[in-house]
C-alpha positions, 0 to 999 in steps of 0.5 A: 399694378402699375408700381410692379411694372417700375424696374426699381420697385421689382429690384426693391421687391427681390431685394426685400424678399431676398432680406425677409428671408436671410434676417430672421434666418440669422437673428433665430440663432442670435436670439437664441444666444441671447445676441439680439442686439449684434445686429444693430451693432454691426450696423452701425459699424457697417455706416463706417464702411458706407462713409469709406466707399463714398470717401474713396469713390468706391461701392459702399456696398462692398465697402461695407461688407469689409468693414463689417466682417472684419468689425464683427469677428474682431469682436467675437474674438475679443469676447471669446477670450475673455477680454471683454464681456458680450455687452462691452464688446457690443458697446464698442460696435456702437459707438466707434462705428456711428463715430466713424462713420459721421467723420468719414461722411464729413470728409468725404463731402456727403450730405445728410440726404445720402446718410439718410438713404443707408440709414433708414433704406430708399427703394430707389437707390437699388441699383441693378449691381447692388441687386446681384451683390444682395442676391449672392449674399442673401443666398450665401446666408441661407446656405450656411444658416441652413447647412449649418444649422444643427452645429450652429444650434448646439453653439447657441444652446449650450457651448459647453456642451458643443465643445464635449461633443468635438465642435469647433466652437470658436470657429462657428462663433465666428461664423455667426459673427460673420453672417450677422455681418453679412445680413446687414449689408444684405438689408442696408438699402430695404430696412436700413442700417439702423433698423435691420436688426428689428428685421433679424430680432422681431419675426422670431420673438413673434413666431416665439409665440406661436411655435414650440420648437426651433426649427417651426420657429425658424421657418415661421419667422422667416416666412414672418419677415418675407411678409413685413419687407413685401408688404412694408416697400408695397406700402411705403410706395403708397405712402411715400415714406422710408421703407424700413420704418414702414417694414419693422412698424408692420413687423412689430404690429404682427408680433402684438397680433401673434402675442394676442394669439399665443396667450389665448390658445395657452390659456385655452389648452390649460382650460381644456387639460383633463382634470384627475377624476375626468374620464380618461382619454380613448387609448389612454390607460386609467391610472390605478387607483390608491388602495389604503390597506388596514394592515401589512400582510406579511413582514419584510426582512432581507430575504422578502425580495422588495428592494431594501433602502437603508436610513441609518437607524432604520430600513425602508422596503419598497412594496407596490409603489409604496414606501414601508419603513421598519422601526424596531418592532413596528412597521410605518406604512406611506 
């Protein structure tokens, strides 16, 4: 107990507790609009603007969230108007932002030891300014992801759809693009910037497997990455190695966990469907049986009252759910 009582680590905890929470909150719409890979691609941009706040001598925190923000809706932008598709446009994320950063982080002099600290998280360089940024931003996301989620919901599932029913689709893509930003920096010291989109995809592919609708999903995965950063930065204290790697291999372990489950309890729903000649179930109506009738009692014409379907050569009449169809002078009962 007595890690609880070292001021880093109760920064650490609410700083995960605070990213366990808004990551899956975003990564469930992102996942939802097939994005997974957004947020890494933010984060290597988000490195870009660490190298920038350690250049200039500024909070590379706040340096970071400028530059993602801006990156992530220049972005959107592009893919929205059609000048790039979304796996080019992610493409660009990637690889001029982990190029600029290595440049910048040259010329301003920093070692690998600092890179390493964004990279991969460090408990602690989680300083008390950093904390009131986290908890602003983190609270900031949540707000939005919540307030927002019916809107943000229909964008993601179907954008035609949003735009009929009077959405600003664009502006909302935007807003998406800008929380994702966000959430990184908000995970940049906990999980890091490498891995901080294993934080936003994982916990929702694991409540995938066990929930049936977006707002349990939302909830379970969320209640999912508290778990993992809580128990990840407790562990990796213990052990004494990088919090992040220590949160998504805990993350990852609990979806293999969820997987095992989800697939035993499908397959043991499908064993217990009641078959056609079980009893029914009590309250269920009994469907009613088929009855092969030897003839026709009575002939149909136009005037019979049973609905009339045309077929060219010849006429069909609906009668007690079946389908009689008359042929000249014959009728064909099926």
């Amino acid at each position: 107990m007595t890690m609880f009582q070292l001021e880093f680590m109760q920064r650490a905890l609410i700083a995960g507790l605070l990213t366990g929470l808004s990551a899956p909150a975003i990564g469930t719409y992102l996942v939802q609009r097939r994005l997974s890979l957004m947020g890494d691609g933010i984060g290597h941009i988000a490195i870009t603007g660490v190298a920038l706040g350690l250049l200039t001598g500024s909070a590379p925190v706040l340096t970071a969230i400028i530059v993602s923000i801006a990156g992530a809706t220049a972005i959107e932008l592009v893919r929205a108007r059609g000048k790039a598709t979304g796996d080019v446009a992610l493409a660009l994320l990637f690889y001029g932002g982990i190029a600029g950063g290595v440049l910048l982080i040259g010329l301003a002099g920093q070692g690998a030891a600092t890179l390493n600290t964004y990279l991969f998280g460090s408990l602690t360089t989680v300083s008390q300014s950093d904390l009131y940024v986290v908890v602003g931003l983190a609270v900031a996301v949540l707000v939005v992801a919540i307030g927002l989620g019916p809107q943000l919901f229909a964008v993601c599932q179907d954008e035609e759809f949003a735009r009929t029913t009077g959405l600003r689709v664009q502006l909302l893509n935007l807003v998406i693009a800008v929380m994702a930003a966000v959430t990184v920096t908000v995970a940049m010291r906990t999980v890091g910037l490498l891995l901080v989109s294993a934080l936003m995809v994982v916990p929702v592919a694991t409540a995938q497997q066990v929930t049936r609708s977006f707002r349990s999903t939302f909830i379970t995965a969320c209640v999912i990455g508290v778990l993992a950063c809580l128990a990840g930065i407790v562990t990796s204290y213990n052990a004494n190695v990088a919090p992040g790697a220590t949160i998504v291999v805990l993350a990852l372990a609990g979806f293999v966990v969820a997987a095992t489950v989800g697939t035993l309890l499908r397959r043991r729903a499908g064993r217990a469907r009641p078959l056609a000649d079980e009893e029914p179930e009590v309250g269920v109506p009994a469907p009613e049986p088929h009855v092969v009738s030897a003839g026709h009692p009575h002939a149909h014409n136009p005037a019979c009252g049973h609905k009339k379907v045309e077929h060219g050569d010849h006429v069909d009449y609906v009668h007690d759910g079946h389908l009689h169809a008359a042929h000249g002078d014959h009728w064909d009962e099926h």
